[in-house]
C-alpha positions in Angstrom: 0.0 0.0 0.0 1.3 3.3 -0.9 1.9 6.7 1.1 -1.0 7.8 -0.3 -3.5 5.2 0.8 -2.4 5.3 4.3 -3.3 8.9 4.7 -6.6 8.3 3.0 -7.5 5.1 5.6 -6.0 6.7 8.9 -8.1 9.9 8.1 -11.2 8.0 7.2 -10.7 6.0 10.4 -10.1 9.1 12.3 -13.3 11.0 10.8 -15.3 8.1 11.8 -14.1 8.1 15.3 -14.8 11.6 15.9 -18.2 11.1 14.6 -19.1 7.5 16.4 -20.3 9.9 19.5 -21.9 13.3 19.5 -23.9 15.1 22.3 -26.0 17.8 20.8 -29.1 20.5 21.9 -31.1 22.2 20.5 -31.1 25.2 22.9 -28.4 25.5 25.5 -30.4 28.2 28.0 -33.9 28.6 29.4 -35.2 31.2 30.9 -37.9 30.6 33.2 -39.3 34.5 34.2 -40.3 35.0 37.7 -40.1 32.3 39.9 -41.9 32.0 43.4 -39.5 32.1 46.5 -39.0 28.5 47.8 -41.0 26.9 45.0 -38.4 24.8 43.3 -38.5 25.3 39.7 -37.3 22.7 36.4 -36.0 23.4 33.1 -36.3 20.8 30.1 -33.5 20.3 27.7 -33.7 18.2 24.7 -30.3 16.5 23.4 -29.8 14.5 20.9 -26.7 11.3 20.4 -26.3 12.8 16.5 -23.1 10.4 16.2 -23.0 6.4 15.0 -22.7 4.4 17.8 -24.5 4.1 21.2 -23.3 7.2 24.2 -23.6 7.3 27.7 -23.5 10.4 30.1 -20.5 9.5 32.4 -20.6 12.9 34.6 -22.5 15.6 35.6 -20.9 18.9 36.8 -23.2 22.0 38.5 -22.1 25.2 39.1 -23.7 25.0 42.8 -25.4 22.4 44.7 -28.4 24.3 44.6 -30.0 22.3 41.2 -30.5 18.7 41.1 -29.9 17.3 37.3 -32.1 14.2 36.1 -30.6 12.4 33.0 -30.7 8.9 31.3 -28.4 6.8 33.3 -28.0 4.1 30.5 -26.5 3.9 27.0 -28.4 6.6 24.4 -28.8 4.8 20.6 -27.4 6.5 17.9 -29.9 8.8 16.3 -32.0 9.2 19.3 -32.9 12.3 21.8 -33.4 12.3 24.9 -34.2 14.9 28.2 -32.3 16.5 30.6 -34.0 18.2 33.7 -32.4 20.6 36.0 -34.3 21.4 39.1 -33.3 25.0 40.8 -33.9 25.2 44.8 -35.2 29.2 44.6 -34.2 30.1 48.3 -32.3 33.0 47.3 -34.1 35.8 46.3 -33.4 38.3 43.0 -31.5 37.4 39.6 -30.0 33.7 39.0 -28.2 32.0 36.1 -27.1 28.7 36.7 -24.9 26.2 34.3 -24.9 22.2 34.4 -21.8 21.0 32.3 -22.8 17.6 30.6 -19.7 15.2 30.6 -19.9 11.7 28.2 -18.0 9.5 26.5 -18.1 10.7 23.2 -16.4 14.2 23.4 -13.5 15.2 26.7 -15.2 18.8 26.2 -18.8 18.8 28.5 -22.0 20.6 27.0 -23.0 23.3 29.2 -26.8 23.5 30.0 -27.8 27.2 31.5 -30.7 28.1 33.4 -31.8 31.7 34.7 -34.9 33.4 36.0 -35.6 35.9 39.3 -36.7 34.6 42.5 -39.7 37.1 43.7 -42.2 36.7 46.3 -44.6 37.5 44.7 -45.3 37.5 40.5 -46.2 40.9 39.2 -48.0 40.6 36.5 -48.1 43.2 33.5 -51.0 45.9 33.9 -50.9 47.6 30.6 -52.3 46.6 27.3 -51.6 44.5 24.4 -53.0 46.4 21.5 -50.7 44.6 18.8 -50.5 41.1 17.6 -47.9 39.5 16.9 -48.4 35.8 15.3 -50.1 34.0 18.3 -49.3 36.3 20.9 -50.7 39.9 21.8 -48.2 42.7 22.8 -48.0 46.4 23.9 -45.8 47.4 21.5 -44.6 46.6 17.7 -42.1 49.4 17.5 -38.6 49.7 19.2 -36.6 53.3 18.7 -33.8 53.3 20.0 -32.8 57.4 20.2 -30.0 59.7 21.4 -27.7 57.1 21.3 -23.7 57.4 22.0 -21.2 54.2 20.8 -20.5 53.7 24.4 -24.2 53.0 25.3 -25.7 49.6 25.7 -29.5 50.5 25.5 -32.0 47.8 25.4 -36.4 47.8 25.1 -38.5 45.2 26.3 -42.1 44.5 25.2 -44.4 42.8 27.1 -46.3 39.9 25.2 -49.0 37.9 25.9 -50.1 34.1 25.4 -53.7 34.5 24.4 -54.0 31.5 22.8 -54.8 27.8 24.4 -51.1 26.4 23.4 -47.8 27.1 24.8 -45.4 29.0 22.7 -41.8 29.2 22.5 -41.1 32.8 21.4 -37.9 33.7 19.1 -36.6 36.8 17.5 -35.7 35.8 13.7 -33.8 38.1 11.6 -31.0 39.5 14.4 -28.8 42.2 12.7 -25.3 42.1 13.9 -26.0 44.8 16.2 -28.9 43.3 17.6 -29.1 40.7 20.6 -32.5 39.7 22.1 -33.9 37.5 24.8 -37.1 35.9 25.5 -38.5 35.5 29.2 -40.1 33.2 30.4 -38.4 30.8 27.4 -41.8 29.2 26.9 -45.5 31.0 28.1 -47.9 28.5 28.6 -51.7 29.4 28.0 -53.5 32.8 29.4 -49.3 33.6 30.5 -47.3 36.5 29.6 -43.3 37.8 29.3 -41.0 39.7 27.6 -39.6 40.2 24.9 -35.7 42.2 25.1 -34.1 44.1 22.4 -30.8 44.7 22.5 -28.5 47.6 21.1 -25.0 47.6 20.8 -24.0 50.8 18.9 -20.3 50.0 18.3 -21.6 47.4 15.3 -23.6 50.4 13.7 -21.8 51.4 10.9 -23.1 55.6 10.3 -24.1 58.3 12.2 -27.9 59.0 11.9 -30.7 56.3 11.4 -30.4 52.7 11.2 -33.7 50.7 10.8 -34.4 47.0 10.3 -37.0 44.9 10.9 -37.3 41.7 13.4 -39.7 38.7 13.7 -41.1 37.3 16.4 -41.6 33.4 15.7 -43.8 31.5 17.7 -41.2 28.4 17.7 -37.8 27.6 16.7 -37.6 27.7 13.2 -41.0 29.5 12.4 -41.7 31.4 9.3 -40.7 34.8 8.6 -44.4 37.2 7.7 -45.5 40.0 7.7 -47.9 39.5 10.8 -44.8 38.7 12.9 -42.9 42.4 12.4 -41.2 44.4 14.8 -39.8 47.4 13.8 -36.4 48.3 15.2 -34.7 52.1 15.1 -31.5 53.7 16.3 -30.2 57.1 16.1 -26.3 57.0 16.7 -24.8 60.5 17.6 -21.5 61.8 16.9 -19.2 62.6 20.3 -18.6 66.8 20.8 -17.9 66.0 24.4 -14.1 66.7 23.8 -14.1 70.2 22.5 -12.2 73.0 24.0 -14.0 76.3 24.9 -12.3 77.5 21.6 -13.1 75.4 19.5 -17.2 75.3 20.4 -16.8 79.0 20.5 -16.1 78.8 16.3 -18.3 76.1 16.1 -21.5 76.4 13.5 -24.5 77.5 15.1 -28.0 75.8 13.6 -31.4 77.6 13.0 -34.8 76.4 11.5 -37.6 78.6 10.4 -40.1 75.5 12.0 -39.3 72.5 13.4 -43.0 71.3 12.7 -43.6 71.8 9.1 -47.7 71.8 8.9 -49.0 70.9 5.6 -52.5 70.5 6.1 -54.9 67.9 4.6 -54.5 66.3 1.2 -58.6 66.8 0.3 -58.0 64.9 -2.7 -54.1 66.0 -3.5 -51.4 63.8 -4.2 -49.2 65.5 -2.4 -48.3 68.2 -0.2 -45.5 70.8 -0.3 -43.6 73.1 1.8 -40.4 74.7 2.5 -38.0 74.7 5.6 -35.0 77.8 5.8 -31.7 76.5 7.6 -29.7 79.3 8.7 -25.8 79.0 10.0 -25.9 81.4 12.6 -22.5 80.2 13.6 -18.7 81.2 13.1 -17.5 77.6 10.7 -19.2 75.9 7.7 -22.4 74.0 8.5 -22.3 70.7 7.7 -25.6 68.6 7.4 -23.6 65.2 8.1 -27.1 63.4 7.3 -30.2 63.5 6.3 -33.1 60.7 6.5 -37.0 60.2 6.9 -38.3 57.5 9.9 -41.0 56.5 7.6 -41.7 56.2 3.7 -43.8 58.5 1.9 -42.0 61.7 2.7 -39.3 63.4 0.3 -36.6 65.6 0.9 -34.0 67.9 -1.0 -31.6 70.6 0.3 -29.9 73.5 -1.8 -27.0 72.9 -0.2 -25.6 70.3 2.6 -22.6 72.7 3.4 -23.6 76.2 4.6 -20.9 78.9 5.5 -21.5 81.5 8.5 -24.0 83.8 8.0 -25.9 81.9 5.0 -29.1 80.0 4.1 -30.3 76.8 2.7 -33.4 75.9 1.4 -35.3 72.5 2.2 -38.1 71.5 0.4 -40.5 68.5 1.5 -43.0 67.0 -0.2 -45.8 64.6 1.3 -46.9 61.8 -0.7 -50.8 60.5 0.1 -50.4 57.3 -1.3 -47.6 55.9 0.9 -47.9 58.0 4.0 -51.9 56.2 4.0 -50.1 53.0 5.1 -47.1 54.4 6.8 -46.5 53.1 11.1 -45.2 55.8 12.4 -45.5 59.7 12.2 -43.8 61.6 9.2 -40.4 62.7 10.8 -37.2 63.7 8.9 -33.8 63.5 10.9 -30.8 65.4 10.5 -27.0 65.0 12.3 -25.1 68.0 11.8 -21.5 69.2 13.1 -23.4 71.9 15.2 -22.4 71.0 19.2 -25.8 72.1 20.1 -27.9 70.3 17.4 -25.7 67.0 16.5 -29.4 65.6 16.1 -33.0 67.7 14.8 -36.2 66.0 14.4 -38.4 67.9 12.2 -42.1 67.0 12.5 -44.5 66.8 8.8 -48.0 67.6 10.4 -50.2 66.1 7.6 -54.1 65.3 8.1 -54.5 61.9 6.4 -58.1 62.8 6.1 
């Protein structure tokens, strides 16, 4: 046998070996919400023995002795899945996360199981209202905006859902943007339950100054289908830093004026669109510059005469309203502008339009 066929049977015997036992999950954490103060609590895992040959859980490891871990003492078959419970003695109160590292014979590196919640005495329960829907579930909101935001900052949203329907559900956010984390508490919400749903911002993954927008689904399951019906809108408004300037150099700085910052337009009464006209004015002692300019919401259109304006000059900014889209839009007509001015690094400008 040649050099060549050696390598190829010592690295087909070694590929099958690594793959003759596997542990696998399919979710590593549960969250189980509020918990009741010495009311022990379990979380469910579901692992699967994904390799060829039969595997047996040889140890189990717990971060404290506070959780008691049930598993399948015997040999798991290839191909099969099996559970793993982890029972939590709440007699602590406020925040816990807890890890169970899974130890068997077919990898020297354990799975780690994860369990968190808060011990309360008593569970408060949401009083507000859930005027959206969102696939099976009602929620408060459907819109996140995340505003005035610096790279430093680690903001973060919840909404509070409910289970109005007569099955448990197993809420996930789909369609996570690299800047986006989120986490779902209680992991599952049984019947006539609710929890919460957290957004997560981290602004040192957003790319520009200004407005970011994406969308994000709320599945009802692992591995749900994106629609329509599932949508939560996300914003962010990331803000240069002036914090570092020198008396001097804010004393030369540009100095921003508008002729409105609510630009009212009236009602359509049968027009396709609306007009009007904003003045910017550099009041200040250095060139203006409008570092961005962007709408929150479709249907609205925006030019400027000029996006650099030296002391003591003007620009025009014309807006047009467009019935057709703004009929369907979610939020209210707003356009957004970051500029180099210390004292307006953001402006909102409101479009007052009667959809009537």
């Amino acid at each position: 046998m040649n050099t060549r066929h050696i390598l190829a049977a010592a690295m087909l015997l070694f590929s099958l070996g690594a793959s003759a036992q596997r542990l696998t999950l399919n979710q590593d954490l549960v969250d189980l919400g509020q918990v009741l103060f010495r009311r022990p609590v379990t979380a469910q895992f579901t692992l699967s023995n994904t390799g060829r040959k039969p595997l047996k859980i040889t140890q189990v490891r717990s971060s404290c002795g506070c959780t008691d871990v049930n598993y399948p003492q015997g040999e798991i078959p290839a191909g099969q899945s099996f559970q793993v419970s982890i029972t939590y003695d709440a007699a602590t109160m406020g925040h816990f996360e807890k890890r169970v590292g899974i130890y068997s014979n077919g990898s020297e590196t354990p799975v780690v199981l994860a369990l968190r919640g808060v011990v309360v005495e008593e569970v408060i329960d949401f009083k507000g209202q859930y005027p959206f829907v969102l696939g099976d579930v009602q929620a408060e909101a459907n819109d996140i905006e995340f505003d005035n935001v610096n790279r430093s900052d680690r903001p973060y949203q919840r909404i509070h859902i409910y289970n109005n329907s007569t099955n448990t559900v197993e809420p996930v956010v789909m369609h996570l943007p690299p800047y986006l984390k989120a986490e779902v508490s209680p992991s599952k919400i049984k019947p006539h339950r609710g929890g919460t749903v957290t957004i997560i911002l981290d602004p040192r993954s957003l790319r520009d100054f200004g407005l970011t927008q994406t969308s994000v689904y709320l599945g009802m399951y692992p591995g749900d289908k994106v629609s329509a019906d599932k949508e939560i809108s996300v914003s962010a408004v990331l803000l240069p830093n002036f914090e570092n300037m020198t008396a001097e150099q804010l004393a030369a700085a540009p100095s921003l004026s508008l002729s409105t910052d609510s630009l009212k337009l009236g009602s359509f009464n049968g027009k396709k669109k609306l007009k009007g006209e904003i003045i910017l004015t550099n009041n200040g002692r250095s060139t203006l510059d409008i570092r961005s300019l962007q709408m929150f919401t479709a249907g609205i259109q925006v030019s400027l005469s000029d996006t650099k304006i030296q002391p003591g000059q003007s620009a025009k900014m014309k807006i047009t309203a467009i019935e057709r889209i703004l009929r369907s839009a979610r939020s209210k007509p707003r356009i957004l502008m970051i500029t180099n001015d210390p004292n307006h690094t953001k402006v909102i400008i409101n479009i007052l339009v009667n959809k009537d």
